[in-house]
C-alpha positions as CSV (number, residue, x, y, z in Angstrom):
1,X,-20.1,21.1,20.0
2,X,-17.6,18.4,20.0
3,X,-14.9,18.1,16.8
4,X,-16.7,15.9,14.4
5,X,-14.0,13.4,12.7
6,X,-13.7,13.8,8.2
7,X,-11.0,12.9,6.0
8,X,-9.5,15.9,3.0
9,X,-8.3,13.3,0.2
10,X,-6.5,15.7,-1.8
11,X,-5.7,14.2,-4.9
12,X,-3.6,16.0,-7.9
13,X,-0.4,15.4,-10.0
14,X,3.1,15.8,-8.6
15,X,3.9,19.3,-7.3
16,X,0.2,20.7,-7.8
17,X,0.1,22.0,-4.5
18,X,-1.5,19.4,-1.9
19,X,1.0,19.5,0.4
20,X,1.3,23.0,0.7
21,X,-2.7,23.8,0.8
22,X,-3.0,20.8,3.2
23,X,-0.2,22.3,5.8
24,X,-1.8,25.8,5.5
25,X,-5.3,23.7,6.4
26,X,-3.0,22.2,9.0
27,X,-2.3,25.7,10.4
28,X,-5.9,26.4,10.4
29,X,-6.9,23.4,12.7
30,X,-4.2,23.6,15.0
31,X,-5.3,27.5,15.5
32,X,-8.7,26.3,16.1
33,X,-6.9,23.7,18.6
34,X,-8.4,20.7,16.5
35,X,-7.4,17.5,16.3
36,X,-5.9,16.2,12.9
37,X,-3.1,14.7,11.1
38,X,-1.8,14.9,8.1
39,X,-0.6,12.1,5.5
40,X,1.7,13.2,3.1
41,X,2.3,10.7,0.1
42,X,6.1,11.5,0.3
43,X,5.8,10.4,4.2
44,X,3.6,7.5,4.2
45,X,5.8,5.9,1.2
46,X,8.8,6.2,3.1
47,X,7.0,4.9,6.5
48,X,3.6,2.6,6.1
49,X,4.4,1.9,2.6
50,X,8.5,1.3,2.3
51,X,9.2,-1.2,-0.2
52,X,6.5,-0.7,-2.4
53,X,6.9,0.4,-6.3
54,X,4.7,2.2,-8.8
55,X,3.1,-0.1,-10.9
56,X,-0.9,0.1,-10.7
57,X,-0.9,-2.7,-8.0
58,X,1.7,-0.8,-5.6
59,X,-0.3,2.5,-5.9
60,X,-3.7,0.9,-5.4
61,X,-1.6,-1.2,-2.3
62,X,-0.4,2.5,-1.0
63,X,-4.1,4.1,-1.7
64,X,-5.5,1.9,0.6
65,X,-3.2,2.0,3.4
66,X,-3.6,5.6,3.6
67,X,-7.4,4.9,3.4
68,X,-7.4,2.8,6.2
69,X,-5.9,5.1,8.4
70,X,-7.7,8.1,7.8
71,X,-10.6,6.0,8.5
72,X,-9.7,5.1,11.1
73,X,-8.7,8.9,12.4
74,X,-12.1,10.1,11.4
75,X,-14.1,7.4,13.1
76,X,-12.2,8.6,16.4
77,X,-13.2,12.1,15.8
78,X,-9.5,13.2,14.0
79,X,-9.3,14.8,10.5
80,X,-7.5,13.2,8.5
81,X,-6.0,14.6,5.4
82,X,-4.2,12.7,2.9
83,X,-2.3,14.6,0.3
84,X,-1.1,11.6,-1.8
85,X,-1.4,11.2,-5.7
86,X,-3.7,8.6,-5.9
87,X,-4.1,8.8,-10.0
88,X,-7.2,6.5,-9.8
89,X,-11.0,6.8,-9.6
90,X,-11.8,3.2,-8.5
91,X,-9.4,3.2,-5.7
92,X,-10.5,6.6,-4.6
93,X,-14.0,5.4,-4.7
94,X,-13.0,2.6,-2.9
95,X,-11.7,4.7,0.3
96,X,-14.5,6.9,-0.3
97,X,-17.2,3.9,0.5
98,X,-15.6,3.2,3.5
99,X,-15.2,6.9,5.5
100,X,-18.7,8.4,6.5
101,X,-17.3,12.1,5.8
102,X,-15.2,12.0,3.0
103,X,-14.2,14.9,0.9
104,X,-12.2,14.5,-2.9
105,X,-10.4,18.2,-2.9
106,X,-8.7,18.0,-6.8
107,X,-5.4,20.0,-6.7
108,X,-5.5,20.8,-10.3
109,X,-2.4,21.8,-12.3
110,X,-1.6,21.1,-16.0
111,X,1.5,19.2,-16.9
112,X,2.7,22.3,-18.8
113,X,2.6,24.7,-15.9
114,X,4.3,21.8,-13.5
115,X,7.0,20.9,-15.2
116,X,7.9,24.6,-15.8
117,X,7.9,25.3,-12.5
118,X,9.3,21.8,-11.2
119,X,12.1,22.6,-9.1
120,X,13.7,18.9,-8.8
121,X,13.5,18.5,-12.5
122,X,11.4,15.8,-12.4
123,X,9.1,16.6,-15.0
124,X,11.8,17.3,-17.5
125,X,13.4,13.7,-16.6
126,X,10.0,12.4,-17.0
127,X,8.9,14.0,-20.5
128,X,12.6,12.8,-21.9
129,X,11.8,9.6,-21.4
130,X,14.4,9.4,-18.4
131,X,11.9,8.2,-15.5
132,X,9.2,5.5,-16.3
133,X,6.1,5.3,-14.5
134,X,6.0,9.1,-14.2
135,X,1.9,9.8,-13.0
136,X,0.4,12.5,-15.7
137,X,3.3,11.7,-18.4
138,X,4.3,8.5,-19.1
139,X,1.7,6.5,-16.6
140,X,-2.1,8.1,-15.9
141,X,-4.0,10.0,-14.4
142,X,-7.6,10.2,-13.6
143,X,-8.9,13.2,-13.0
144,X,-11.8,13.0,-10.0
145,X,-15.3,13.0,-11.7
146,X,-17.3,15.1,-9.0
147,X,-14.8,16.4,-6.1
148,X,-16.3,18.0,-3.6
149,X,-13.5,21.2,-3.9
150,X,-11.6,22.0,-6.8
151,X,-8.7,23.8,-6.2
152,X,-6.8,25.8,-9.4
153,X,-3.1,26.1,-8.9
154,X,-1.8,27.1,-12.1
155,X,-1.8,30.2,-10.8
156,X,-6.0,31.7,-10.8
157,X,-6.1,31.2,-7.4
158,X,-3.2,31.3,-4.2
159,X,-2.4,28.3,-1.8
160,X,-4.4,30.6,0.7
161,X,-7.2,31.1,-1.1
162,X,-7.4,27.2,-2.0
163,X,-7.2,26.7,1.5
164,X,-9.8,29.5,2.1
165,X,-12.1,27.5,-0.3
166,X,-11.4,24.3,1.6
167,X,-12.5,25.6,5.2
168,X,-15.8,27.7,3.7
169,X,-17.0,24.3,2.3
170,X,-16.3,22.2,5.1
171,X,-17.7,25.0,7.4
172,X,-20.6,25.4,5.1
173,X,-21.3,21.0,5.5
174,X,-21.4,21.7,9.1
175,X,-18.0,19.6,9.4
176,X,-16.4,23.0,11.1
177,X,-17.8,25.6,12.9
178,X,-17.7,28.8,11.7
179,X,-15.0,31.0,13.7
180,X,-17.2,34.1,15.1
181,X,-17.4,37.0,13.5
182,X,-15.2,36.1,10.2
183,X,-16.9,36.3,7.0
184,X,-16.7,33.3,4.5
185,X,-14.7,35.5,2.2
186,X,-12.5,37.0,4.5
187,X,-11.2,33.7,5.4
188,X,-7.2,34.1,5.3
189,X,-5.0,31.2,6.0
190,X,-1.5,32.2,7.7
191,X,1.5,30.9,5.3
């Protein structure tokens, strides 16, 4: 069977975890010897989206430049997986209308936990008042309605078995195929 193209929109506040559970999903497709890229929020804004801010018009701006290319990627067959912000439900619905197989994956982390754990102090800068615009503090953030994976890391579940949760549902959509003789639940990303 040939690779069917799908975009992961994993969506979440800063330092929940999407980059990491999207490069251990990167891991995973490169062992299967699929074709994918990733789009990193971090990345895109310092490449395809240079120059833009953060008010709501920037961030809807980036949102859709990242939607365009994964749609793109997945019409050609590529996985795409953005791992970008994105703190609202219209533009993510937006994106969503336009990418035949589309998957929300909600990193979820509460402020509380990130900003104890925030290694570049940003969430301490933030909640003194010392950064504006700061998603989840001092600007929103809208939590997805319905995502398709929810992945807890405040510490209930690992980046692995996040990942692991990932790759059972897309395997259990029929986006992936199932690697022979592994078990759902005995999925284990490599770190």
């Amino acid at each position: 069977m040939s690779q069917i193209g799908f975009t992961l929109w994993f969506t979440g506040l800063s330092g929940a975890g999407k980059s990491t559970i999207s490069n251990l999903l990167a891991e995973e497709f490169k062992q299967r010897g699929l074709k994918f890229e990733i789009l990193d929020g971090d990345v895109v804004r310092t490449h395809l989206s240079k120059g833009l801010g953060f008010s709501k018009e920037d961030r809807d701006t980036n949102i859709r430049r990242i939607g365009w290319v994964c749609e793109v990627l997945s019409r050609n067959d590529v996985i795409a997986v953005a791992a970008a912000i994105s703190p609202y439900h219209e533009i993510r619905d937006e994106v969503r209308s336009k990418i035949t197989h589309f998957a929300e994956i909600y990193v979820e982390c509460p402020v509380p936990v990130l900003a104890e754990r925030d290694v570049k102090g940003l969430y301490k800068k933030a909640l003194a008042g010392e950064i504006k615009n700061f998603t989840g503090v001092s600007d929103p953030y809208e939590p997805p309605l319905h995502p398709e994976v929810t992945c807890h890391t405040d510490g209930r579940e690992t980046p692995d078995q996040s990942a692991a949760r990932v790759i059972a549902f897309l395997e259990d959509r029929g986006w992936l195929q199932p690697l022979n003789g592994r078990v759902k639940e005995e999925i284990k990303v490599k770190a």
